[in-house]
Structure formats: C-alpha cells, structure tokens
N, C-alpha and C positions, 0 to 999 in steps of 0.2 A: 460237471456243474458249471466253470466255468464261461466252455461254449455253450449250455443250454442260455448262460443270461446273456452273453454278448446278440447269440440269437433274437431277446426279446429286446436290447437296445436298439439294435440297429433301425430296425420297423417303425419303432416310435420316433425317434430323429430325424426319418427319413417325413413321417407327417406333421413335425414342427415346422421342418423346413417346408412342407407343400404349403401349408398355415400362411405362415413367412407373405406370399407372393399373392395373399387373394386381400381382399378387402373386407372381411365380416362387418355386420350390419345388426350391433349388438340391440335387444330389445330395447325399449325407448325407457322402461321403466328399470333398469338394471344399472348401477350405479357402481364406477370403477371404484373401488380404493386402494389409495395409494399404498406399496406396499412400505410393510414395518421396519426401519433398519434394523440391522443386521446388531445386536448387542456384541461389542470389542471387548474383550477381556480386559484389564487395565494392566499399563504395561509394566515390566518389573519394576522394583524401584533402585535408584542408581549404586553403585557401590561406594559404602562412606568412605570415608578415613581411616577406621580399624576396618573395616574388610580388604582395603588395597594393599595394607600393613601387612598385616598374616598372611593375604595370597603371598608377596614379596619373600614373607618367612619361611613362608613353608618350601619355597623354589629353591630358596639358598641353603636351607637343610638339608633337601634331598641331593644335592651339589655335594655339598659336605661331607655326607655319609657313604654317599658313591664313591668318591674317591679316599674317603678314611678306610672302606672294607678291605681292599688286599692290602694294606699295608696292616692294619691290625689283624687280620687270619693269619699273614705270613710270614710274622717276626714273634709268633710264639715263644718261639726258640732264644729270641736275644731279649726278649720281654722279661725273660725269667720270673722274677718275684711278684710282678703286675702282670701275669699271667693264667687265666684262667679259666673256666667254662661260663657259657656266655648262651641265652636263647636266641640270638641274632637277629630281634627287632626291637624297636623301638616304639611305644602307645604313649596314650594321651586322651584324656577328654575336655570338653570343654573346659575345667574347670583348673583346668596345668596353664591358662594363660589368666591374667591379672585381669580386675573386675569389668574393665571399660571393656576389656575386649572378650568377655565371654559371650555376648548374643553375636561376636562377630564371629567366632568359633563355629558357633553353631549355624549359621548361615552362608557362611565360605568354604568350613575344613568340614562342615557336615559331622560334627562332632556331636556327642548327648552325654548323655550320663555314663553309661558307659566306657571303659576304655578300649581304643581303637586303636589298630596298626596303623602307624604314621609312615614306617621305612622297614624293608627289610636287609640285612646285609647280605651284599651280593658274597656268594661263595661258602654260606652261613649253610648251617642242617637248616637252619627255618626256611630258607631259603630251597633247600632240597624236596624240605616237608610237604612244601604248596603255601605255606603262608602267603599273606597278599594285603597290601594297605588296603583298610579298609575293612578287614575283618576285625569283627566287635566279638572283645574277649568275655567268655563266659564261665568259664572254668581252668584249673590246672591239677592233673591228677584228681581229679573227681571235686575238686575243692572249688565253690563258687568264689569268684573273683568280685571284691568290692566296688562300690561304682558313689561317685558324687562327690563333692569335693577334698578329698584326704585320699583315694583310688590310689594313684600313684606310690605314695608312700605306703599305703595298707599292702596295698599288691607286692612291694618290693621286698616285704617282711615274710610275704606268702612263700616269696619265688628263691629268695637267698638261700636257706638249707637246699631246699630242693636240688638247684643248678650244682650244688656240693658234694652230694652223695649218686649221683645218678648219671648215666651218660645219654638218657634220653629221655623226655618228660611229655608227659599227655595233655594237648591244651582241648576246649573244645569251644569250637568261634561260630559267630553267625554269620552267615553269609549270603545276599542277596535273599533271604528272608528263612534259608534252612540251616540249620546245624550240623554245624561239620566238627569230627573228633580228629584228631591230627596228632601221628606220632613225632615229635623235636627232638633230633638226633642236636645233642649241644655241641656248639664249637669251643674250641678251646683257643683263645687268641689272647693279645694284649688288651687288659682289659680299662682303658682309657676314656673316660666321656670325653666326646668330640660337642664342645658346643662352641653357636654361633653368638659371635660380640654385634651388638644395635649401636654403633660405634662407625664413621666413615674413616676413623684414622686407622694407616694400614700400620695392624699390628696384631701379634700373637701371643698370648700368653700358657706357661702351663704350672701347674701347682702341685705336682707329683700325682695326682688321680685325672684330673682334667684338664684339655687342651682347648682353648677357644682362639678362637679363628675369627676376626672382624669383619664388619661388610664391607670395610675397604679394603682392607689385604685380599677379600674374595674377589672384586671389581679389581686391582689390581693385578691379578693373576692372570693374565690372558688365556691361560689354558688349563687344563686340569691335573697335565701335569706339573705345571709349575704350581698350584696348589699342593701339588701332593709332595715337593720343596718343602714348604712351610707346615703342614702337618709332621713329615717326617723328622723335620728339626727338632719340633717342643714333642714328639715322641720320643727322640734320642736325651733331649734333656730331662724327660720323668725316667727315661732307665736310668738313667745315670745318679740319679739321685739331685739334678742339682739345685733343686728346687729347696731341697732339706740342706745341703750343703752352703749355701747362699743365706739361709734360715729367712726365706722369704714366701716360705709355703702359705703362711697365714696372711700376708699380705695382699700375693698374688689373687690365692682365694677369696679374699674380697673383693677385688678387683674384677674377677670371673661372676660369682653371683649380682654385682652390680651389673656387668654388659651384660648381662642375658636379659637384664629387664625388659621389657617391651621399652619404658622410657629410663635409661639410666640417669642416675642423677653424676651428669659430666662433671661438676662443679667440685666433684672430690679428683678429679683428673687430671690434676694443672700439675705441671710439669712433670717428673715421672711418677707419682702417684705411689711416692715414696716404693719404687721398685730400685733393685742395685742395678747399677750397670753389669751385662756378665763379662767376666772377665775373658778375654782373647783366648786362652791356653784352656779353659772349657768347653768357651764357644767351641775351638775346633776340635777337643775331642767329641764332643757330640754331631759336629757338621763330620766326624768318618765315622760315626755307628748310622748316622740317617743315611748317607749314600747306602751303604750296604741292605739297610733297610730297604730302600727305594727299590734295588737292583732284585729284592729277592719281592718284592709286591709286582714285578715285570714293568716297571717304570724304566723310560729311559732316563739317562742323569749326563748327555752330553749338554747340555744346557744351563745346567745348574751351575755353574759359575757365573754367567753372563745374566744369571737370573738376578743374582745377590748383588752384583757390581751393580745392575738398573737400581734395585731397592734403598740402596745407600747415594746413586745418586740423584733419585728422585725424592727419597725422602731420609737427609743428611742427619746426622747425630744433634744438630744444633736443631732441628723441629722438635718437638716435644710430644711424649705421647707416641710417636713413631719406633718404627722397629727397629731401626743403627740406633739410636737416640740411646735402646737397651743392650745392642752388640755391637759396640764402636769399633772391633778390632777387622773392619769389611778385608781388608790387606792380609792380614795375619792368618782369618778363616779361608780365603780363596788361594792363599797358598798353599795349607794343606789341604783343599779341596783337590786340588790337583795330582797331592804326592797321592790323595786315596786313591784318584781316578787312576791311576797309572798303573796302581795295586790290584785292584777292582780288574781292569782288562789285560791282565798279567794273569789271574785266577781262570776267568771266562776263558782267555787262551789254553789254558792248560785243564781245563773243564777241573777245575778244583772248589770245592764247597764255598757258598758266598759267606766266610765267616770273618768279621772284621780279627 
C-alpha cells in the first residue's frame, strides 16, 4: 500500500513543478482569495510557582527513596523490632498535598482522585511484581480502594492487617487505560518513613518511626552515596532507641510534620527548636551500627569520615538549625568511625558476616 501511494505522489509533484515554470492566464472573471491562515493552537500556559515546587518535590523524593531502598531491604536483620512486611511503594493523590497546591498536582504529578504510584522500592516484591509509577490503584485483595481526600489514610487502614497476616497480596491497577491484577510478594525490611524536610538548612532529623532528610543536607551531599551517610545514621539512631532514650520523640516529631509542609512555618525553628544536643558516646555508637548498615546495603563507606569532618566544617555547632549544631562530638564520632572501619575490613578480610 505503501508504494502503491508513493506511486500516485510522485506524478502529481512532478506536475506542480511543470505548473511552477509556465505562466497561466487565469479567466478575467475569476477572483483569487487570499488564503485563510492557518488557526495555531494557543500555546501552554507557563508553569506557576506551585507547579515548579512539586516538579522540584517530586525529583528530590525519588533521590530519596532510591537510595533509602537497599539500606531498608538489607538491615532487616539489625532493624529487628522496626522491622517488618512492607508493599514496596509509595501513592498519593492529589489531595496528600495542601490546598494551594492541589490543582498543581494535578497538572504537573498528573495526579486525580485516585491514588497513584509515586515510587517503587528498588529490590521490593512490588518491584519484582511489575509495579510502575504511575499506576492508579483500584483494588487490594478484591477490596476497592478509596479515593478523594482522606484516601491515604482510609487506604492505610485497608492495607495494615493485610501486610500482617500474608506474604503476598493482590492489588489490581489501571494502567494506560487497562486493568492489570498483580501478585505483591511483601518485603520484609526496616520499616522507617523516609521523608523529605522543605527546609535549606542541612539537617536530619529521626523520631523513632521517621527519618527526614532536608533539601539542604540533599543539595549538600554531592553524591548519593554520601546521602545514603546521613539516612544511614538517623536509621542507626531509630534502632537504637535514641529518639525515646533522649525522650525527644514528640519533639522531634513535630519538627518532622512541620518540614514536610509544602511551607513550614520556620518561625518555630530558632535555635534548636528545642532538640537536645546527642550526646558523643551515642552519636558513635550509632555512627558503627550505620557503617555496618551501609556496608551490608553494598555502599561504599571509604569516604565517610571525610564526609562528616566537611559537614562540621561547613556548617559548625555554633549555626543553628544545622546538623553538628545537634552532634557536636564531630572528633569523638570520627574516631570511632575509624576503629569500625578497621573492624568492618578485618570481617570483609576474613569473609565473616557484616554483623556489628
């Protein structure tokens, strides 16, 4: 069919061009008009202020959660009591962001009523299953999934027993306009929210369930693994308890629900925002459960010293807000950072289990 129409082009172009070269001598009474322009679609319209915001949000989450996945799959083991089955993605719909920026939602993240794959954890069964951002949840276990603004929290109520009695659960998603049923083999990992602080001071906080990560401490990371440094720390500080030991769980946790805001209100931020400073001889026993951590997520950790020396002296204990500001002991932690690493490539040597 093809060369049957190339066939009939060619003949006719070849008499446009003969056309071209003569001089017709149109009737006297026959009146050219001008032709019609072409009507131009009109063009998009620019992106606001909340749509430039959520694109930016939604980058630095996906940052996030790529490098939180093999360190939460692969310290199941040292997670112990925060450890648990897990469906390996993350949803949302428009209505999981605050009022000004739901139409930006839905015009940027492509988001509706519905909730929708935002991330999958790399190494997750969701992950094995086929999951895929982007896929708009419709069901679990036969059971329709809510949708409109309470979703999240309805959903969550749906999915808790489920993830607890089962080792693998039926979701069934839309996708590019068909329904797909999907078996979710669960992962069993540390089971830690990873959220990001709307905050430029580089700083980490964790509250014994959630670790939040700043946009500065992520801008200040030059790589991903030296990001996965500072997840791995406020991960070694929720095993360890020290959030409840510190008795600064409710604290911090307010401090976590405020950065997640779209706009925090900083103004409760001045100085440490009533956080304790941790004390040195915790700091470092948590700075040798994250190495170990680090080592068993297949991160390298030869850098991790020279990581923490820049952080303390780029942003010293006397700034505020900042992250020595909350672990002053930068001397104390880098030198058992060291006796771990020595321990660490003493085990590797001897191919012995990475167990602190």
């Amino acid at each position: 069919m093809a060369n049957m129409r190339n066939g009939v082009l060619i003949p006719v172009a070849l008499v446009l061009a003969a056309c071209a070269t003569t001089t017709p001598t149109a009737p006297p009474d026959v009146v050219q008009k001008p032709a019609e322009p072409a009507v131009r679609p009109a063009p998009p319209a620019p992106p606001t202020q909340e749509d430039l915001a959520l694109a930016s949000l939604a980058s630095l989450q996906d940052r996030l959660y790529r490098v939180a996945a093999p360190l939460l799959v692969n310290n199941a083991e040292l997670c112990k009591a925060n450890a648990r089955n897990l469906l390996g993605f993350t949803a949302k719909n428009r209505f999981s962001y605050s009022t000004e920026y739901v139409a930006a939602a839905q015009k940027s993240l492509k988001l509706g009523d519905k909730l929708q794959v935002m991330g999958v954890l790399p190494g997750s069964g969701a992950a094995r299953a086929g999951v895929q951002v982007g896929d708009v949840l419709l069901s679990v276990e036969d059971k329709q999934l809510p949708d409109g603004e309470n979703a999240e929290r309805q959903a969550a109520g749906i999915l808790a027993p489920l993830v607890t009695r089962r080792s693998t659960v039926k979701i069934a998603v839309l996708r590019d306009g068909s329904n797909l049923s999907l078996n979710v083999p669960l992962t069993f990992a540390c089971a830690y929210g990873i959220e990001l602080g709307n905050t430029d001071n580089a700083t980490a906080y964790a509250d014994g369930h959630r670790i939040l990560i700043s946009r500065g401490m992520m801008n200040f990371a030059r790589t991903d693994e030296e990001l996965a440094y500072v997840l791995a720390k406020e991960m070694a500080h929720n095993t360890l308890a020290h959030p409840t030991r510190q008795r600064m769980s409710a604290t911090v946790g307010g401090i976590i629900d405020n950065l997640t805001r779209m706009r925090p209100d900083m103004s409760s931020m001045s100085g440490l925002a009533g956080v304790k400073p941790m004390p040195q001889e915790l700091d470092a026993i948590a700075d040798r459960l994250s190495l170990y951590m680090l080592v068993r997520a297949g991160y390298q950790v030869d850098n991790v010293v020279p990581f923490w020396r820049r952080v303390a002296s780029q942003y010293p204990a006397s700034m505020p807000n900042g992250y020595t500001a909350m672990h002053p002991g930068t001397n104390f932690r880098t030198a058992a950072m060291e006796r771990t690493l020595k321990d660490i490539r003493a085990k590797q040597a001897a191919n012995k289990p990475m167990m602190p």
